[in-house]
C-alpha positions in Angstrom: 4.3 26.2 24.3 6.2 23.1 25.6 7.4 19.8 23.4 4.6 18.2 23.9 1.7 20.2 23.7 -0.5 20.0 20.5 1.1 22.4 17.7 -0.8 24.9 16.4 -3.3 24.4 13.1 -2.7 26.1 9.5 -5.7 27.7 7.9 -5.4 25.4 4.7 -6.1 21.9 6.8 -8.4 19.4 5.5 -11.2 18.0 7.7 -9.4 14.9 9.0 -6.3 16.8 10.2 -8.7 19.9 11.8 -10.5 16.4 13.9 -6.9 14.6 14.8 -5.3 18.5 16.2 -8.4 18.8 18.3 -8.5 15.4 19.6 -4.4 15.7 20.1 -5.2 19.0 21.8 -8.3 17.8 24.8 -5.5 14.7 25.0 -2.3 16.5 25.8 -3.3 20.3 26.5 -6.3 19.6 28.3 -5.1 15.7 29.9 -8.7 14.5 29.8 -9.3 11.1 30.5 -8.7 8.4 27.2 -12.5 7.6 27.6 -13.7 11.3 27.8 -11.5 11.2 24.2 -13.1 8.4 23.1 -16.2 9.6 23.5 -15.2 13.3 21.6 -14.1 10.8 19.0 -16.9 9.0 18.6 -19.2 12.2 18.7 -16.5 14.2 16.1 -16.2 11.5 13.4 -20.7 11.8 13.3 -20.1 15.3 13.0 -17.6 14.8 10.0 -20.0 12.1 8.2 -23.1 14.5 8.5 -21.4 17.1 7.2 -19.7 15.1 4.5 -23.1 14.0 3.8 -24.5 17.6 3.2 -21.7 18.5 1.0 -19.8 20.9 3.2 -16.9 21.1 5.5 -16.7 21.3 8.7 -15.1 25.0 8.7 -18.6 25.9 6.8 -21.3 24.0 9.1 -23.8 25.9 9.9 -26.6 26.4 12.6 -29.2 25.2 10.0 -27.5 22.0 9.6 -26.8 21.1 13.1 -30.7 22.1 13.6 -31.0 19.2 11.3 -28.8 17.0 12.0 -30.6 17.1 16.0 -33.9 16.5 14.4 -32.4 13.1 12.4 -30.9 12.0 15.8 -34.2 12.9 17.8 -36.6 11.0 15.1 -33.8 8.2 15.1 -34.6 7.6 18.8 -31.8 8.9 20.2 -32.7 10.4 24.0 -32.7 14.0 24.4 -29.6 13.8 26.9 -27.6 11.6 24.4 -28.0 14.6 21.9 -27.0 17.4 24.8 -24.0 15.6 25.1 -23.0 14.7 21.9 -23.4 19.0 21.0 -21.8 19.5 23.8 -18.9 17.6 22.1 -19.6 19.8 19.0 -20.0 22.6 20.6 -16.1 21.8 22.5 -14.9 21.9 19.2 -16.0 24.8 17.5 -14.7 26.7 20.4 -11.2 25.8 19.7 -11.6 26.0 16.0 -12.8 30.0 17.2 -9.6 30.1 18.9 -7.6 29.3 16.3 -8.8 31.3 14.0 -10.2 29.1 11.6 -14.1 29.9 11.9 -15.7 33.4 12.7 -18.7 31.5 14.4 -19.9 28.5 16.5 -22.7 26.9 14.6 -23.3 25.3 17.9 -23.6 27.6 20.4 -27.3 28.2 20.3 -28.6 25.1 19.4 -30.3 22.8 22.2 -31.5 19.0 22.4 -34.5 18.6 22.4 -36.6 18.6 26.0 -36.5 15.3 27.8 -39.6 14.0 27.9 -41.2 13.7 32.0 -41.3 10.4 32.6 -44.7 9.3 34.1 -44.7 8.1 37.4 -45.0 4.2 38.1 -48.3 2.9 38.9 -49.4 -0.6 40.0 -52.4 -1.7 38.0 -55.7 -2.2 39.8 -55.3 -5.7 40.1 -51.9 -5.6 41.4 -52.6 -2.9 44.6 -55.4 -5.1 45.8 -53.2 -8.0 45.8 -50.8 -5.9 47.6 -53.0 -4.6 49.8 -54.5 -7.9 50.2 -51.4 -10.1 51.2 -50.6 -11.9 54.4 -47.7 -12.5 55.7 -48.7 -16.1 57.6 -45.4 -16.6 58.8 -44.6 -13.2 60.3 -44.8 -11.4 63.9 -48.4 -10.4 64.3 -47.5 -7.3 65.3 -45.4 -6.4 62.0 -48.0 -7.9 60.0 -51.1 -6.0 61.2 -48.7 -2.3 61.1 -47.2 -3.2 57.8 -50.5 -4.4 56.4 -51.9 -0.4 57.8 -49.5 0.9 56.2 -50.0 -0.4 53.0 -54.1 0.5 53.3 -53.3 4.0 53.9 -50.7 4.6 51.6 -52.7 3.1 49.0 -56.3 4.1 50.5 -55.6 7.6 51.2 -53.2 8.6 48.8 -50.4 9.8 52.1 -47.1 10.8 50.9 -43.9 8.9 53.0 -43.3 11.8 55.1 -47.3 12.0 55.8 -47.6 8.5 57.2 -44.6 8.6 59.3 -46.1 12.6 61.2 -49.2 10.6 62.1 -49.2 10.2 65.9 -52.1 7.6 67.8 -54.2 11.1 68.8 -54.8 14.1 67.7 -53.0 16.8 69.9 -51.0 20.6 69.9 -48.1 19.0 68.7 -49.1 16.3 66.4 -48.6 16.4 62.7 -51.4 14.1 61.5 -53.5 12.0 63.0 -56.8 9.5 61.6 -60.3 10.2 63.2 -61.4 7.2 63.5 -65.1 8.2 63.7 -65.4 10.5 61.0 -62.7 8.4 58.5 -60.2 10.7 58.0 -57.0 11.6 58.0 -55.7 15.2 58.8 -52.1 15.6 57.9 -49.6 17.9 57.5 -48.2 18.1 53.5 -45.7 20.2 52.1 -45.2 23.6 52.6 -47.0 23.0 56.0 -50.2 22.5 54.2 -52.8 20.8 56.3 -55.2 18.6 54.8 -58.1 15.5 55.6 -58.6 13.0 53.3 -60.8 10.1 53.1 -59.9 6.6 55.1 -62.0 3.6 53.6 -63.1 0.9 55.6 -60.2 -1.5 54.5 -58.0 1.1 56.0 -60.1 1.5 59.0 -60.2 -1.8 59.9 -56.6 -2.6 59.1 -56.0 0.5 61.8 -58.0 -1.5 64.2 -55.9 -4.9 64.4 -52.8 -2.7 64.4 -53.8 -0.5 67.4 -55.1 -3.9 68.9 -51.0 -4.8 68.4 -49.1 -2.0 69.2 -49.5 -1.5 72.7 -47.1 -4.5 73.3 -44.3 -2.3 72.1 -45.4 0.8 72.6 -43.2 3.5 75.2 -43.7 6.9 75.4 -43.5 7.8 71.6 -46.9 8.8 70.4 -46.3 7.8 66.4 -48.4 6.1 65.1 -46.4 3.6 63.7 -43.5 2.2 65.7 -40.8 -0.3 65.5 -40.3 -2.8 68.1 -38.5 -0.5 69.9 -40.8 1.7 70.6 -39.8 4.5 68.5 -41.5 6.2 65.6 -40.3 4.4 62.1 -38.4 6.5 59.7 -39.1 6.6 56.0 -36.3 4.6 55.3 -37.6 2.0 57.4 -41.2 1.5 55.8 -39.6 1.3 52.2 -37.5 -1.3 53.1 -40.9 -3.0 54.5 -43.0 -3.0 51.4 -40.4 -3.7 49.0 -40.2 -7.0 51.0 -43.6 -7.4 51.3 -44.3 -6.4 48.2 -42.2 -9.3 46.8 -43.5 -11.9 49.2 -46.9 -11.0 47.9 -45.8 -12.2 44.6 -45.8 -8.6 42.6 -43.1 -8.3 39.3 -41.9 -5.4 40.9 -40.4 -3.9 43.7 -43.0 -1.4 45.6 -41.8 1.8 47.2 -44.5 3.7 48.5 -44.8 6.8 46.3 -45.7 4.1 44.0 -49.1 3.8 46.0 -50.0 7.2 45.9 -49.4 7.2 41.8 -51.9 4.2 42.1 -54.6 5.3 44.6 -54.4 8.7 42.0 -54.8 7.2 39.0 -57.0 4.5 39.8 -59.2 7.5 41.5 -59.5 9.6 38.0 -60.0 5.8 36.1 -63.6 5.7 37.9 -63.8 9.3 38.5 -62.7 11.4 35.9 -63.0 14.5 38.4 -59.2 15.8 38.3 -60.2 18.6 40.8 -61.0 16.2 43.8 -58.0 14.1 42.7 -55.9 17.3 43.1 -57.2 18.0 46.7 -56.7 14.7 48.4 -53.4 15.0 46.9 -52.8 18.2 48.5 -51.3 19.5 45.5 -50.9 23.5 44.9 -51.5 23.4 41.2 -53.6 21.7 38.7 -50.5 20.7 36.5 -48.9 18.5 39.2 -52.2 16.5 39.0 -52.1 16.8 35.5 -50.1 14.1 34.7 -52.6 11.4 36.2 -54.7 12.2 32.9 -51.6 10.9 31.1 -51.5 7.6 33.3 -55.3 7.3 32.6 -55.1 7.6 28.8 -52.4 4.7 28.9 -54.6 3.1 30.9 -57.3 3.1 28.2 -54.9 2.6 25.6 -54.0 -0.8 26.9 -57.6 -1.7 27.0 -58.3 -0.4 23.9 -55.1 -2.9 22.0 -56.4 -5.5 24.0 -60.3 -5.7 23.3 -60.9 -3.8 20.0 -60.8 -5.9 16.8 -59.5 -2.7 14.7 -57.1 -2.0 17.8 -53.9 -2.8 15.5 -55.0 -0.4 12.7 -53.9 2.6 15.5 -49.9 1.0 15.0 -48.2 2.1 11.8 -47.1 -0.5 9.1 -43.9 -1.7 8.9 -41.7 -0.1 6.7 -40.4 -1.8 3.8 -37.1 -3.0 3.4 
């Protein structure tokens, strides 16, 4: 071992010195970063006060207590990646103390943070989509207004997905992906996993098609997507995102729009008035029950809000302050 790497520990050291040969060792033997130290610091001196506060060292912690003390942190509000890191510092160190001889197991090693919680997609309240849906951009080409306004109605209308919206060519034909039948109201598109499906087109969609297909003509070439740039040429994902975040803006909405946000809407706001999660699961075109599952969560906050709002006995649900 060279001058300068950290020296090795004796069985007999206290707490503090076992925490300062660790840190001296990730510092010098391992070079990490002084704020990947930090951190390890921060996360080693918890260890040592939860352990100091359930009367034992840190050579006798066991997997109980760091069960525990991952329970205190989780209640506490602490995220569930917050805690996987912080073991993970834990974990670091009981490894070394292993290696040196000083502890015959890693109270650590099988304990886990607790799962993160799958955040619920973003939805635009009823209120908000129809104003979306409803805007007008007064100052704008006619042409971008009557596709971008489309494309709002169908994302929002039909439920599409991004990539959905961009395979829908003017006709239907051998090689088209997706195309709207004007006649019957429907869409037929091609989801993932090369799923084909039709859903419904409402007649705020339809007619938004209309005025577009009235406008496109005067840039249209040879491409046969539905929706094209000035160019000529069939608009790419990126392309309508950066749309109707703009126009989701200009039409006055708190926050940004990307269009996977419009499909969250048009399926919750379709389970609000329906409550059928089945038909919600097939215009989605989704292969499982659970994927739609989550909707039902959207809809309960849904009538949670409403509930806080209107009901006089709404605040009895909220639990009392504690007292100091």
């Amino acid at each position: 071992m060279n001058g300068g790497a950290a020296q090795p520990i004796c069985a007999g050291s206290d707490d503090g010195a076992l925490v300062q040969a660790y840190l001296s060792h990730v510092r010098i033997d391992k070079r990490l970063a002084e704020r990947t130290v930090t951190l390890y610091t921060a996360d080693l001196v918890r260890l040592s006060q939860s352990a100091e506060a359930a009367g034992v060292g840190l050579r006798q912690v066991q997997s109980a207590h760091v069960r525990r003390w991952v329970a205190q942190m989780h209640s506490a509000g602490r995220s569930a990646r917050g805690i996987a890191l912080i073991l993970s510092g834990w974990r670091g160190f009981y490894v070394w103390l292993g290696r040196q001889g000083l502890v015959s197991q890693n109270p650590v090693q099988d304990v886990r943070a607790p799962k993160a919680g799958k955040p619920l997609p973003k939805a635009l309240g009823v209120d908000e989509s129809v104003q979306l849906a409803s805007h007008v951009e007064e100052g704008d080409d006619p042409g971008l207004e009557a596709r971008d306004a489309c494309i709002t109605e169908l994302l929002y209308g039909s439920g599409l997905r991004i990539g959905e919206l961009v395979g829908l060519d003017v006709a239907a034909s051998g090689t088209a992906r997706g195309w709207i039948d004007v006649q019957e109201g429907e869409a037929h598109v091609l989801g993932k996993g090369s799923k084909r499906r039709s859903v419904p087109v409402g007649r705020a969609a339809l007619a938004a098609l209309e005025r577009w297909l009235a406008q496109r003509p005067a840039w249209a070439k040879d491409d046969p997507a539905l929706f094209i740039g000035q160019r000529g040429t069939r608009l790419t994902p990126q392309h309508i995102r950066v749309r109707l975040k703009r126009r989701s803006m200009l039409a006055g909405l708190s926050t940004p729009v990307h269009p996977h946000m419009l499909r969250h809407s048009f399926a919750s706001h379709v389970l609000q008035s329906s409550g059928d999660l089945r038909a919600v699961q097939e215009l989605l075109g989704h292969a499982s029950i659970g994927t739609t599952q989550v909707y039902t969560r959207l809809d309960f906050q849904h009538l949670a809000k409403a509930y806080d709002a209107a009901h006089p006995r709404a605040k009895a649900r909220k639990p009392p302050d504690k007292a100091s």
